[in-house]
C-alpha positions as CSV (number, residue, x, y, z in Angstrom):
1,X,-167.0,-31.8,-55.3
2,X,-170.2,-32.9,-53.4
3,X,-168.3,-32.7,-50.0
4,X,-167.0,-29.0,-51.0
5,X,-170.8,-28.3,-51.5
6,X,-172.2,-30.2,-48.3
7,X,-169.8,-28.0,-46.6
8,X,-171.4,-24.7,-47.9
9,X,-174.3,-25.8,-47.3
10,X,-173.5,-26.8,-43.3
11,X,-171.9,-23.6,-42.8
12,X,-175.0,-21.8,-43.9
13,X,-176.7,-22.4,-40.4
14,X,-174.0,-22.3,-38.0
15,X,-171.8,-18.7,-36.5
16,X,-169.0,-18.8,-38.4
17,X,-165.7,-16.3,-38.0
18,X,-163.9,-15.7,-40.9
19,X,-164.0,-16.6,-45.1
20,X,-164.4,-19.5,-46.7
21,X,-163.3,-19.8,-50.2
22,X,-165.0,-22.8,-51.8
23,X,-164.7,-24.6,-55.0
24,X,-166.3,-27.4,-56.1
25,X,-165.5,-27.7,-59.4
26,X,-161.6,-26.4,-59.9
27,X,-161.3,-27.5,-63.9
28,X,-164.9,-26.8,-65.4
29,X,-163.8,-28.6,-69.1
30,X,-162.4,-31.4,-67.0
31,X,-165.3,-32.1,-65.0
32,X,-167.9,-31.5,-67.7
33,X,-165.7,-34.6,-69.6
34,X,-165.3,-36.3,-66.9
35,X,-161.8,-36.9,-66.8
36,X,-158.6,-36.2,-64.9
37,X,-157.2,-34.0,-67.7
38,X,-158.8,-31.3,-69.7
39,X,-160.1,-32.1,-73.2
40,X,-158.9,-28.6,-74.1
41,X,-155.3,-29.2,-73.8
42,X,-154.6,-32.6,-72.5
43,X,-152.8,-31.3,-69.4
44,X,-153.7,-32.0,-65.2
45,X,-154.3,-29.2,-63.5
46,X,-153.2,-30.9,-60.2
47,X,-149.5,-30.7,-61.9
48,X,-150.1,-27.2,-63.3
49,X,-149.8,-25.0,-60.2
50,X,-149.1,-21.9,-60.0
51,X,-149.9,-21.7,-63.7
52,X,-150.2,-18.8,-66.3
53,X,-152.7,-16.9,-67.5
54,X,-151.4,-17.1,-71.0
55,X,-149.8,-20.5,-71.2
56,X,-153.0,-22.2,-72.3
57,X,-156.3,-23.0,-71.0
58,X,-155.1,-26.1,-67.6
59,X,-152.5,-23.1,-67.1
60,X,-154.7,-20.3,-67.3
61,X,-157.2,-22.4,-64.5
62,X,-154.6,-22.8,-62.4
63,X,-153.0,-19.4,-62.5
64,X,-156.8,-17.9,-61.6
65,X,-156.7,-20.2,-58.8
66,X,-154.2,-19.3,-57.3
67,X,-154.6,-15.5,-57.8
68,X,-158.0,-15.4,-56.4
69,X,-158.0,-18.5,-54.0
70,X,-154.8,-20.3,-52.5
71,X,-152.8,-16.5,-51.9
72,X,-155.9,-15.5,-50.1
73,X,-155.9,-18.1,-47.7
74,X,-154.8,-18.8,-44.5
75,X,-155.3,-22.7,-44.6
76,X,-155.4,-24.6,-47.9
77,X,-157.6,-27.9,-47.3
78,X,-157.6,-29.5,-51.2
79,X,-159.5,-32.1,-51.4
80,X,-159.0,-35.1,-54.0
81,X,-160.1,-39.1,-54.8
82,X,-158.0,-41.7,-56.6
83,X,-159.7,-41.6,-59.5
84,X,-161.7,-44.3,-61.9
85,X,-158.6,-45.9,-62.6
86,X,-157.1,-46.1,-59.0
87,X,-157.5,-47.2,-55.9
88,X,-156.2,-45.3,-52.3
89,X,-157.3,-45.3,-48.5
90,X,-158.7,-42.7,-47.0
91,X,-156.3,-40.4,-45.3
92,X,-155.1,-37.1,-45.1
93,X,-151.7,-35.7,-46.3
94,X,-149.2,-32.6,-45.4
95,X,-145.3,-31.8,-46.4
96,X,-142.8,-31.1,-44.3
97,X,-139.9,-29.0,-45.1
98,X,-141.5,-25.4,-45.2
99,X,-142.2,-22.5,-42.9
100,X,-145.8,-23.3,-42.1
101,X,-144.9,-27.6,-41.9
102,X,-145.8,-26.9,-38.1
103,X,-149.5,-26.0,-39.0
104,X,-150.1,-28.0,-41.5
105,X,-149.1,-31.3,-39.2
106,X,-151.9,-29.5,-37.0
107,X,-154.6,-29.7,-39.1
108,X,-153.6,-32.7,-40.5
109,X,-154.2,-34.4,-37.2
110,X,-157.5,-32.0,-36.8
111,X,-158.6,-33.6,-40.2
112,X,-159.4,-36.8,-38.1
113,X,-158.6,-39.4,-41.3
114,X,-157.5,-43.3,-40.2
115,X,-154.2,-42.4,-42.0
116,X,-151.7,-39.4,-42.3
117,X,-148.9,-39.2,-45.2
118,X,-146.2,-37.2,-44.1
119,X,-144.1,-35.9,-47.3
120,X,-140.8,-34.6,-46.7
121,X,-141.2,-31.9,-49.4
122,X,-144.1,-30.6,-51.4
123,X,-144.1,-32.1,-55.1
124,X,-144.1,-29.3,-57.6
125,X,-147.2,-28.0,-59.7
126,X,-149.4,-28.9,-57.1
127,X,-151.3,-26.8,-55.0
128,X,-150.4,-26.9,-51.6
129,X,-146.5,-26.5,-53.3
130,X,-147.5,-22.9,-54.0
131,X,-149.3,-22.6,-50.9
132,X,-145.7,-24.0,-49.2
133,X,-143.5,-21.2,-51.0
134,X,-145.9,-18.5,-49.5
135,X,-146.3,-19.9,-46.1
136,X,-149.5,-21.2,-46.2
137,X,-150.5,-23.9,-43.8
138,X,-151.5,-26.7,-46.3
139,X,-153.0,-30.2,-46.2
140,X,-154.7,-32.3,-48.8
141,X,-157.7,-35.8,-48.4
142,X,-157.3,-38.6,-50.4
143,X,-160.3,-41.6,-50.5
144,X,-161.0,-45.0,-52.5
145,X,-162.3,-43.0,-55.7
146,X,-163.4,-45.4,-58.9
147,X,-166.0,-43.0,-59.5
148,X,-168.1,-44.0,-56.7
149,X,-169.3,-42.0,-53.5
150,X,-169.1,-44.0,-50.1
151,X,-170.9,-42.2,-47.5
152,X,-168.7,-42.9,-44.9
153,X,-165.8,-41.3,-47.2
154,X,-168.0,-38.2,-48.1
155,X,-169.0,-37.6,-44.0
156,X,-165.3,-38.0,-43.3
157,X,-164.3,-35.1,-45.7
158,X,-167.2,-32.7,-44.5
159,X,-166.7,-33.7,-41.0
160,X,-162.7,-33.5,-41.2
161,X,-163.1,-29.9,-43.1
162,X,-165.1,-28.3,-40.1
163,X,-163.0,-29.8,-37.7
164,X,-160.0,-28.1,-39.1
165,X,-161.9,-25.1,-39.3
166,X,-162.4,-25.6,-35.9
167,X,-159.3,-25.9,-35.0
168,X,-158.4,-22.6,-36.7
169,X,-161.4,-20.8,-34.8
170,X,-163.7,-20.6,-37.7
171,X,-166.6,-22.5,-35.8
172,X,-167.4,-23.8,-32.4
173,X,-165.3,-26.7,-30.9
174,X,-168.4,-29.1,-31.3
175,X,-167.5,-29.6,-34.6
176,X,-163.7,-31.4,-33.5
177,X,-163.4,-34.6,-35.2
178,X,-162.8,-37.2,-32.5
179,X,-161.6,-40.6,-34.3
180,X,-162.1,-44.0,-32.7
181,X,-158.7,-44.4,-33.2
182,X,-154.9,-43.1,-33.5
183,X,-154.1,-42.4,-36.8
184,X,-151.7,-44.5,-38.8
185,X,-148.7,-42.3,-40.2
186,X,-146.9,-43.2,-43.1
187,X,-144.0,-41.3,-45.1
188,X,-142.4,-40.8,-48.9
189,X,-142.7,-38.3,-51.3
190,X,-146.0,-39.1,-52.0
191,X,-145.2,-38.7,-55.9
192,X,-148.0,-40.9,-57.5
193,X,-146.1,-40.5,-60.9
194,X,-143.1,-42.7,-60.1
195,X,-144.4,-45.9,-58.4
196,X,-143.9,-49.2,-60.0
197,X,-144.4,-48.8,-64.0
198,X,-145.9,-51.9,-66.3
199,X,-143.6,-53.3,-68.5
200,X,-146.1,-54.3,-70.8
201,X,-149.6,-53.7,-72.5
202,X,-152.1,-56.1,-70.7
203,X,-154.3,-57.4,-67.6
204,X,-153.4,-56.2,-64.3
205,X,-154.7,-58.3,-61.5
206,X,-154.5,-57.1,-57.5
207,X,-153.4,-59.5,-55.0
208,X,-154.1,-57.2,-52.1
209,X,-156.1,-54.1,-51.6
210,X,-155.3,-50.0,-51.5
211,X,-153.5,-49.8,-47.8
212,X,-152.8,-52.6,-46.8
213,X,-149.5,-53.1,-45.2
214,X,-146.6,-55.3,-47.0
215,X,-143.7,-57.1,-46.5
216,X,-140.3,-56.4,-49.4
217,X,-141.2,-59.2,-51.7
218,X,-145.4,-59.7,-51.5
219,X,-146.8,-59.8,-54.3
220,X,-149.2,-56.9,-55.5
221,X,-150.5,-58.3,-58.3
222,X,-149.6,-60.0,-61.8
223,X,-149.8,-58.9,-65.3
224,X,-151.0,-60.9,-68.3
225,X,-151.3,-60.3,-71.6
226,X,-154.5,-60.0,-73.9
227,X,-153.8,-63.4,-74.9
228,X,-154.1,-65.0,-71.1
229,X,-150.6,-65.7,-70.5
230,X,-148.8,-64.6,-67.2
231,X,-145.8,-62.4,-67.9
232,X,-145.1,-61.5,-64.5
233,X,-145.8,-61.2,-60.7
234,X,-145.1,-58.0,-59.7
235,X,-143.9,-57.8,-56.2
236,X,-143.2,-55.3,-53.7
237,X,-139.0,-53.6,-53.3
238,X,-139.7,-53.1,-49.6
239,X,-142.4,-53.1,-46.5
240,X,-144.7,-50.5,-46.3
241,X,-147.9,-49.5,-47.4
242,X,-149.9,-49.6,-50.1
243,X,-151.2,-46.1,-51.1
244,X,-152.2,-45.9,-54.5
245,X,-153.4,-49.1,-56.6
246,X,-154.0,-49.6,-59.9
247,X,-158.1,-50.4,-60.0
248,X,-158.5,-50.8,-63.4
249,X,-157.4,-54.1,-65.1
250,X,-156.7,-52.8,-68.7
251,X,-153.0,-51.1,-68.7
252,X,-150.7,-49.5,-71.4
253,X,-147.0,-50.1,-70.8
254,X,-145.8,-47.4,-68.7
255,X,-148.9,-47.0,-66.2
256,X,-147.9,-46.7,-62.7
257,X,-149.4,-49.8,-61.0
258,X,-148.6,-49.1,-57.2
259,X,-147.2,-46.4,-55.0
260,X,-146.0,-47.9,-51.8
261,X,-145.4,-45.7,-48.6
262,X,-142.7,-46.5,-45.5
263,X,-144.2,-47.1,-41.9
264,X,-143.3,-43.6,-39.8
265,X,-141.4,-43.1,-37.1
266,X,-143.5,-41.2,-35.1
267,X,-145.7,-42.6,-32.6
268,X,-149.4,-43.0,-33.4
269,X,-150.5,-39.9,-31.8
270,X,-148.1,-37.9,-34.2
271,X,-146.5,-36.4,-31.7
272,X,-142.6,-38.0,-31.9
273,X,-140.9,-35.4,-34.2
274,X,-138.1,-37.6,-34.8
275,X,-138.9,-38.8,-37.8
C-alpha cells in the first residue's frame, strides 16, 4: 500500500506519458481489519478474481476491479507481501502460457527483483489470470511481509514499478532499475495453497529461512505439540527453493508450512527460453 502511494507521489514531479491506475488499498473492509480476508464475508480477494457484482461483498470488490482497473490496462504490476503469518524473498513473478507471456517475462526482468518465479500457467481467481485471458502483460512482487516494512523492500517496489514503466515508455530511461546482480529464476505453479500441510495442531519451528536453497531431504523445520513433545521433522520432497515459510509458530492442522520452488533452466540473465 505505502509503495503504491510513494509511487503517486514520485510521478507527481516527473513527465510522464500515459495513465496510471493506482490502488493502494484493493479490499477497504480487509485492510481496515487488518487481515488477509474480509470480515464481511470471510473470503480472499486475491482468489476472487474476476468476481461478481452480485455474488457478495470480496466478489463484488473484485468484479469493480476488474471493470474499472485490470481491463483498462496495458500492464498489470500487482503488488503483494507474505503476510503476518508468512515468510517469502523478495522477487518478482510472471506466467507463462498466454498470449502476452512474452511481455510479461519483459517487465519481469525490468522489475529488477534478486529473484524471478516463472509459473507455467496463471492460477485462477487471481488477478493477473484475468489479466492473462485478455492479453494483458502481467507480473506480480512478492517481499518478507510479517507486517513489517523494510526499506530496502519498500525502495525495491517503487524503484522496480518505474522501471517497468520505463520500459513501457511511461517515463524517462533514468529511472531503469540496474541490479547488482543477475537475477535468480526459479519455477512451479507458484500455488501457495498446496505446499506441505501440518498434520497436526501445534509449534512450528524453522530450520532455515524464506529462500534459501535446499537439498530433497533437509529439514525445514519440526512440529511440536502444545505439550513440548516433537511429533515430527518435516523435511523437504526435492531441491529447490524455499518461497513461502510459515513465520508464525502457532499452526492448526491443515496450514500450509512451505512452498518450495525448482531451480530454472534458463540462464541467469533470463534469456535461455528452453525451459
Amino acid at each position: 500500500m505505502l509503495a503504491v502511494l510513494r509511487v503517486v507521489r514520485e510521478l507527481a514531479g516527473i513527465d510522464l506519458s500515459g495513465t496510471v491506475l493506482a490502488v493502494a488499498r484493493a479490499h477497504p473492509a480487509a485492510w481496515a481489519a487488518a487481515s488477509r480476508t474480509s470480515p464481511l464475508d470471510g473470503e480472499n480477494l486475491a482468489r476472487s478474481f474476476p468476481g461478481a457484482a452480485h455474488a457478495g461483498p470480496t466478489a463484488a470488490v473484485a468484479a469493480g476491479l476488474t471493470s474499472e482497473v485490470l481491463l483498462k490496462a496495458d500492464v498489470l504490476i500487482d503488488l503483494h507481501s507474505a503476510g503476518s503469518r508468512y515468510s517469502m524473498p523478495l522477487f518478482c513473478g510472471f506466467s507463462e502460457g498466454h498470449a502476452a507471456s512474452r511481455e510479461s517475462r519483459t517487465f519481469a526482468e525490468a522489475f529488477g527483483a534478486p529473484m524471478i518465479w516463472q509459473h507455467p500457467r496463471p492460477s485462477t481467481g487471481r488477478s493477473l489470470s484475468v489479466a492473462a485471458e485478455r492479453g494483458i502483460p502481467s507480473i506480480y512482487a512478492e517481499c518478507s511481509g510479517g507486517g513489517e516494512i523494510r526499506k530496502a523492500e519498500l525502495d525495491a517496489y517503487v524503484r522496480g514499478v518505474l522501471s517497468v514503466m520505463a520500459a513501457n515508455g511511461m517515463v524517462s530511461e533514468r529511472f531503469t532499475r540496474s541490479p547488482a546482480a543477475p537475477a535468480q529464476w526459479v519455477h512451479g505453479t507458484g500455488d501457495l495453497d498446496s505446499g506441505m500441510q501440518s498434520g497436526c495442531d501445534g509449534l512450528f519451528v524453522t530450520a532455515v529461512g524464506a529462500g534459501a536453497f535446499v537439498q530433497a531431504g533437509a529439514e525445514i523445520g519440526h512440529l511440536y505439540t502444545f505439550d513440548g513433545d516433537e511429533v515430527q521433522a518435516v523435511c523437504a520432497t526435492k531441491a529447490g527453493f524455499v518461497m513461502f515459510l510459515r513465520r508464525q509458530a502457532r499452526v492448526r492442522r491443515g496450514d500450509v508450512l512451505f512452498v518450495m520452488a525448482d531451480a530454472s533452466a534458463e540462464n541467469r540473465s533470463g534469456h535461455d527460453r528452453s525451459s
